[in-house]
Each structure stands twice: as C-alpha cells, then as structure tokens.
C-alpha positions as CSV (number, residue, x, y, z in Angstrom):
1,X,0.0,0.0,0.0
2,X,1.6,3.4,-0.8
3,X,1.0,6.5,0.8
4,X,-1.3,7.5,-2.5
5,X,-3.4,4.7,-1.5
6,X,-3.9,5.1,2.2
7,X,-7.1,7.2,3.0
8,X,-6.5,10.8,4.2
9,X,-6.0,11.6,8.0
10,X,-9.3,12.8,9.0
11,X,-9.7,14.8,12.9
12,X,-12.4,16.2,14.9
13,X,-12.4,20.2,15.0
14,X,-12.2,21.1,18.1
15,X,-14.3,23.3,18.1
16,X,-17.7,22.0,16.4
17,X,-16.2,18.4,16.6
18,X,-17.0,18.3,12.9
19,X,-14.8,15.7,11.3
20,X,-12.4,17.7,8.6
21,X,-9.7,16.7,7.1
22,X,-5.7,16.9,8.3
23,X,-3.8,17.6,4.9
24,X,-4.3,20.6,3.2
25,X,-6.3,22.1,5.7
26,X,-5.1,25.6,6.1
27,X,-7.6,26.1,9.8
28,X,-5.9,22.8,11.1
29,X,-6.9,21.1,13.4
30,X,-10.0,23.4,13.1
31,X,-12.8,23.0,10.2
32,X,-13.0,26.5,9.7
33,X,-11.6,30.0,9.5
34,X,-15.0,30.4,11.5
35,X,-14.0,27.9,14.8
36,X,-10.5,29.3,14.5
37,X,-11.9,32.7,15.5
38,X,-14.2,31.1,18.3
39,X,-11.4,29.0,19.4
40,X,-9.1,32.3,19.7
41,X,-12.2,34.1,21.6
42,X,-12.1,31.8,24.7
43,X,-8.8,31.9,25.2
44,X,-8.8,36.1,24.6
45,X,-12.3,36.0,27.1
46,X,-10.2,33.4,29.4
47,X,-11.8,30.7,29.7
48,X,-9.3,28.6,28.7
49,X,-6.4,28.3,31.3
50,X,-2.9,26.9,31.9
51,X,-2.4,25.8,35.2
52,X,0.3,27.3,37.4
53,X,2.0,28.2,40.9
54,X,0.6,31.9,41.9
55,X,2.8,34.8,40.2
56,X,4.4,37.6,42.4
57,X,5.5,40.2,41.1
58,X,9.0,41.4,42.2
59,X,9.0,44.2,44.6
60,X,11.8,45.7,42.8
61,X,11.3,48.3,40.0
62,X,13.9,48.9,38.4
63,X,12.9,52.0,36.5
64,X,12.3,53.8,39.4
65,X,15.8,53.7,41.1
66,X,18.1,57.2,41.3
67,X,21.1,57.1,38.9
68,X,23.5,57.9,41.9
C-alpha cells in the first residue's frame, strides 16, 4: 500500500467536533476560519487556562531607582 493509497488523516475540530480533514487544511486542526476565530475568543475571554503556581510580582522596580 503506498501513501497515494492510504485514506487521508481525518480529525475532529475542536471546536464543532466536525470531522475535517488533516492535509491541506489551512484552519488545522480546526474545520474553519469560523472555529478558528471562536477558538481564539475563549482563550482572549479566558476561559481557557494553563495551570500554574501563583505569580508575584517582584517588589523591585527597576525604572524607578536614582542614577547615583
């Protein structure tokens, strides 16, 4: 069986869970330019989040310090 023969690598969108297509896809792994955008919403709106240790901020600022 050669690679011409095998049947094309198909994937759920993420988004709509619409089966589409892996090669020649230019959304991939979405469907569509449309669950791209969506996609890019949630994580812009947050809903979508990397979990992590609590981030403190350094008390020191450098910017603020007298050229002596």
């Amino acid at each position: 069986m050669t690679e011409k023969d095998a049947m094309p690598l198909k994937v759920k969108c993420p988004t709509c869970r619409k089966e589409t297509e892996w090669e020649n896809n230019r959304h991939r792994p979405f469907c569509s330019d449309r669950c791209q955008l969506i996609d890019l919403g949630a994580w812009t709106n947050e809903r979508y989040r990397i979990p992590s240790d609590e981030f403190e901020p350094a008390d020191r600022d450098d910017d603020d310090e007298e050229v002596r």
